[in-house]
Structure formats: C-alpha cells, structure tokens
C-alpha positions as a Markdown table, in Angstrom:
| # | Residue | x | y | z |
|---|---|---|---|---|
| 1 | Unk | 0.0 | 0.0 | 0.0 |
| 2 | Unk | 1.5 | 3.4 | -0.9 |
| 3 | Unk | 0.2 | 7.2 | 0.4 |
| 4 | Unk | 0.8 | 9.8 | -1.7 |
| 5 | Unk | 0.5 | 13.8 | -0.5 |
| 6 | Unk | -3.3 | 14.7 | -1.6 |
| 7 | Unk | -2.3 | 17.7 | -3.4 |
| 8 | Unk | -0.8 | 15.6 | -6.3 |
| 9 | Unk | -4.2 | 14.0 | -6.7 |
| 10 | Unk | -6.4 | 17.2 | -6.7 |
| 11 | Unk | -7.3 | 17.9 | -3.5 |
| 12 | Unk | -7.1 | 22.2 | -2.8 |
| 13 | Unk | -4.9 | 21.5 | 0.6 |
| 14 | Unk | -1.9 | 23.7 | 0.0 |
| 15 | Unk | -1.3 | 26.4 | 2.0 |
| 16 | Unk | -2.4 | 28.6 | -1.1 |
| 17 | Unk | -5.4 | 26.9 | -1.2 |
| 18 | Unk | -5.0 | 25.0 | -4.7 |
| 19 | Unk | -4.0 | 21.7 | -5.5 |
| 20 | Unk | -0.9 | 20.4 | -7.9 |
| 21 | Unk | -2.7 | 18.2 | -9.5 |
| 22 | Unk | -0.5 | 15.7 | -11.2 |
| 23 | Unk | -0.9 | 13.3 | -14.2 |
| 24 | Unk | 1.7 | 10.8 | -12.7 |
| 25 | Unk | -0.5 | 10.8 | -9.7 |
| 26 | Unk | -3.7 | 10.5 | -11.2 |
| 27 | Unk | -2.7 | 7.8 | -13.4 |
| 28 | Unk | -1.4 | 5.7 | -10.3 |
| 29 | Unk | -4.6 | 6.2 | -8.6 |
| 30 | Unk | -6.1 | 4.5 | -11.6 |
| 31 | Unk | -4.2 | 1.5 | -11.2 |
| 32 | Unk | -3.9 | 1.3 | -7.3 |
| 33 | Unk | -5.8 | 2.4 | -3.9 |
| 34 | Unk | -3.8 | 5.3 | -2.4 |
| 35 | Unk | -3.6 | 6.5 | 0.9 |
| 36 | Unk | -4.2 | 10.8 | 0.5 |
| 37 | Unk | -2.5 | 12.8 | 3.1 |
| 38 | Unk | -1.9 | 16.0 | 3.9 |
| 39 | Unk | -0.1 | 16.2 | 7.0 |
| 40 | Unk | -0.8 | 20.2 | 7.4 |
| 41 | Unk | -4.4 | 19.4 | 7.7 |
| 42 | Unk | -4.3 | 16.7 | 9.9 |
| 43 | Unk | -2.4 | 18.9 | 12.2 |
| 44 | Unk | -5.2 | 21.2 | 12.3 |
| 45 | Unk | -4.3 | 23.8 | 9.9 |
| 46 | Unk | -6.5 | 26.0 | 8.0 |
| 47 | Unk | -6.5 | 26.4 | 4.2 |
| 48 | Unk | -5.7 | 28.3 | 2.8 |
| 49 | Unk | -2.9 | 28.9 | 5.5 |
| 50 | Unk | 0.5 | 31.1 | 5.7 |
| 51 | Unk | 3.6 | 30.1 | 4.1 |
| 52 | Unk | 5.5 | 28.2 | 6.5 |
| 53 | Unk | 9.1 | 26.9 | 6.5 |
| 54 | Unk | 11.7 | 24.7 | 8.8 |
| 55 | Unk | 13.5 | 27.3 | 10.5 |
| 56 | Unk | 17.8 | 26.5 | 11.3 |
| 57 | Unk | 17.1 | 23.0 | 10.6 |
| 58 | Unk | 14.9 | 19.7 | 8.9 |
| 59 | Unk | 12.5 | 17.9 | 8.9 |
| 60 | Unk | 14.6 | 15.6 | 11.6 |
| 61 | Unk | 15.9 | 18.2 | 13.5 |
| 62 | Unk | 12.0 | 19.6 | 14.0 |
| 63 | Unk | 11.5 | 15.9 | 15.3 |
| 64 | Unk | 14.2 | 15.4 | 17.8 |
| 65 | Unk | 13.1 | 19.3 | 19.3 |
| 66 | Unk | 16.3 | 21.2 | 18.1 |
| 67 | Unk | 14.4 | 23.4 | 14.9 |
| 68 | Unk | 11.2 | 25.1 | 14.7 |
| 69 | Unk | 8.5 | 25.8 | 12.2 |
| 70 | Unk | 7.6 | 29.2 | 11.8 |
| 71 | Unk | 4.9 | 30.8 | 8.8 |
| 72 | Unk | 5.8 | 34.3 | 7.1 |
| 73 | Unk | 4.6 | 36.2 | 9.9 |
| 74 | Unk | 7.0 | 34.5 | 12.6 |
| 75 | Unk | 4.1 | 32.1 | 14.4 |
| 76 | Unk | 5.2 | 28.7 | 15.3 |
| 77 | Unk | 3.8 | 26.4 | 13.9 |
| 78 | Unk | 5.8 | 23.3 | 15.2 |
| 79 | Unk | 3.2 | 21.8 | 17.7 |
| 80 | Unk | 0.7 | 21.4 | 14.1 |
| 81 | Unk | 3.5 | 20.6 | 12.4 |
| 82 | Unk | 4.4 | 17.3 | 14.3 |
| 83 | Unk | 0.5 | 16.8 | 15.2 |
| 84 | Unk | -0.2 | 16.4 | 11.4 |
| 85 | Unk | 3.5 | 14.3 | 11.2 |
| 86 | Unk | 2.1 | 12.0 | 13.9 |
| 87 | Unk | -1.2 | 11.8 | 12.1 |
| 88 | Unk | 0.0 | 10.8 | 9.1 |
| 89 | Unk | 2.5 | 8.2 | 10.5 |
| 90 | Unk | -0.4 | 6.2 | 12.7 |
| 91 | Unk | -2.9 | 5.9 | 9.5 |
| 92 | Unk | -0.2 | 4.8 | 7.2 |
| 93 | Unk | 0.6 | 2.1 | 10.4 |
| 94 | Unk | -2.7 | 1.2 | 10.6 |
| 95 | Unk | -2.9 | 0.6 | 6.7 |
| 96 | Unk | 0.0 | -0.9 | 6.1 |
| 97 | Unk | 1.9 | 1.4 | 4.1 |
| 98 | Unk | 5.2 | 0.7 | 2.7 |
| 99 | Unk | 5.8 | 3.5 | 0.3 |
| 100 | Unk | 5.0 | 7.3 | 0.4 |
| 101 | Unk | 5.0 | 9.7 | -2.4 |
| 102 | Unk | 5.4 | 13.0 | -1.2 |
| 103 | Unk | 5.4 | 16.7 | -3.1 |
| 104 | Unk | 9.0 | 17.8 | -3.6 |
| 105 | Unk | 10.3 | 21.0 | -1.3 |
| 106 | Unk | 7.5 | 21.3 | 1.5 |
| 107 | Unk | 8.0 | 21.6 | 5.1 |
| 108 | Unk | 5.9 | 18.4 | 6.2 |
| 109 | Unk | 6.6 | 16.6 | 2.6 |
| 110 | Unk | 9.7 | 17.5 | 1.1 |
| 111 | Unk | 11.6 | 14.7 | 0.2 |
| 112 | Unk | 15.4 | 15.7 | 0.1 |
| 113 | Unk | 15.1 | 18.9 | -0.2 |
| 114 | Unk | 12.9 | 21.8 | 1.5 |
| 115 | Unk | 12.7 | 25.5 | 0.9 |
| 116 | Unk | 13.4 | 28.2 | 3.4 |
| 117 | Unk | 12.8 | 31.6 | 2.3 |
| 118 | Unk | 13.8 | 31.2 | -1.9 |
| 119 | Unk | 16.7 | 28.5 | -1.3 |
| 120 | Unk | 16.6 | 24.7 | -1.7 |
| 121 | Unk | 18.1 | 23.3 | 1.6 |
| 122 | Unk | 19.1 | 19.9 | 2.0 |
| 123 | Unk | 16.7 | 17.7 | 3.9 |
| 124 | Unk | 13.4 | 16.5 | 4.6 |
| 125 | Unk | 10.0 | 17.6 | 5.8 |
| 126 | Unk | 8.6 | 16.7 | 9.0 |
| 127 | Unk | 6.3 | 14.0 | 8.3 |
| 128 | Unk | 9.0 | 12.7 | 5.4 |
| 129 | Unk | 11.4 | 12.5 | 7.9 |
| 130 | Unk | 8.8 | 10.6 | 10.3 |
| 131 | Unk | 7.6 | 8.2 | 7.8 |
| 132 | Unk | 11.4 | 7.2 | 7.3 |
| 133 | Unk | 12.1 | 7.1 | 10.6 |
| 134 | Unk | 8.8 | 4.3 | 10.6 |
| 135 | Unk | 10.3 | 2.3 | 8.2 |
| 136 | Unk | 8.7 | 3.6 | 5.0 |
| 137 | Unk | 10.0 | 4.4 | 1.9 |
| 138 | Unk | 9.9 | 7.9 | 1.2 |
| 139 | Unk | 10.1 | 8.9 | -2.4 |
| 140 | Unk | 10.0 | 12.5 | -4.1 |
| 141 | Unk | 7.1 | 12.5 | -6.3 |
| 142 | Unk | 7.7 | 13.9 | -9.4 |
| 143 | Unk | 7.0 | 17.4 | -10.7 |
C-alpha cells in the first residue's frame, strides 16, 4: 500500500489553497488504492494557510526538538507541524503502508530537499522524515 501527498491528486490543501494536481498521480490512482494525506491538515491547519518553513534546521531536527517551524509572519507552527506528522504516521501504520510519495520541497513533505525563504536546503519535511524514521520508503514524487 502506498500514500501519496493529496495535493498531487487534486485535493485544494496547499497552503495557497489550490491543489498540484499531477498526471503521474492520477494515473497511479487508476491503477492502485492510495492513501491521500496532507499532514498540514491533519495537524489542524486552516486552508488556505501562511507560508511556512523549517526554521535553522529539517525535517529531523523539528522531530528530535532542536528546529522550529515558523509561517511568514513569525508564528510557530511546530506543535501542528508534528500533530499532522504523527497523524499521518499512525494511518499509514494502521494501513499498512510501505511506500509514500510526497510533493517535492514542502516543510511536512519535502523529500530531500525543503525551501526556506527562496533556497533549496538539503533535507526532509517533518512528516518525510517521520515516515522514514517508521520504516517507510519515502520517495520524491515527481514534478
């Protein structure tokens, strides 16, 4: 069983309030039974929502306590942040996920690489980092 970050399959959950809908995605979900999530909404976030990044750190670090998430205005956003991490972790537990494909460069999904401010950093997202540290295979959906 695989998740997949909703936004690639059309569901308006990004913090802008749209989707990125992807054909890659779509297609899969033709073929196989995916598991949607969007870890910013589980964690109780409005959308449309601020922009939020992984302040001095990852996805990892945010996890182990040492970095915080913070939106454009400067509110911390870490408690949601790891509530919509933890979320996402027990249903793809309880479902028996083995595989996640997550959208590229966001704080809770980034896979690799997340932005802060304009740069690509080095690292994961929250829940990317939590799925991996689960046991999952995390994979960087394609743009």
């Amino acid at each position: 069983m695989r998740a997949i970050s909703a936004c690639l399959l059309g569901v308006a959950c990004r913090y802008d309030g749209r989707s990125c809908l992807h054909p890659t995605a779509t297609g899969l979900a033709r073929e196989e039974a995916l598991v949607p999530i969007c870890p910013e909404q589980l964690g109780g976030m409005p959308t449309p929502r601020p922009r939020a990044e992984i302040a001095d750190g990852t996805g990892a670090d945010v996890l182990d306590g040492t970095a915080c998430v913070l939106d454009e205005g400067g509110r911390d956003l870490t408690a949601a942040f790891l509530r919509g991490a933890h979320e996402a972790g027990e249903l793809c537990a309880r479902l028996g996920v083995t595989e996640a494909l997550l959208k590229a460069r966001s704080p809770s999904c980034g896979v690799g690489q997340i932005l802060r401010g304009t740069a690509l950093v080095t690292g994961d997202g929250v829940t990317a980092a939590l799925l991996r540290r689960q046991g999952i295979r995390v994979v960087r959906h394609p743009d």
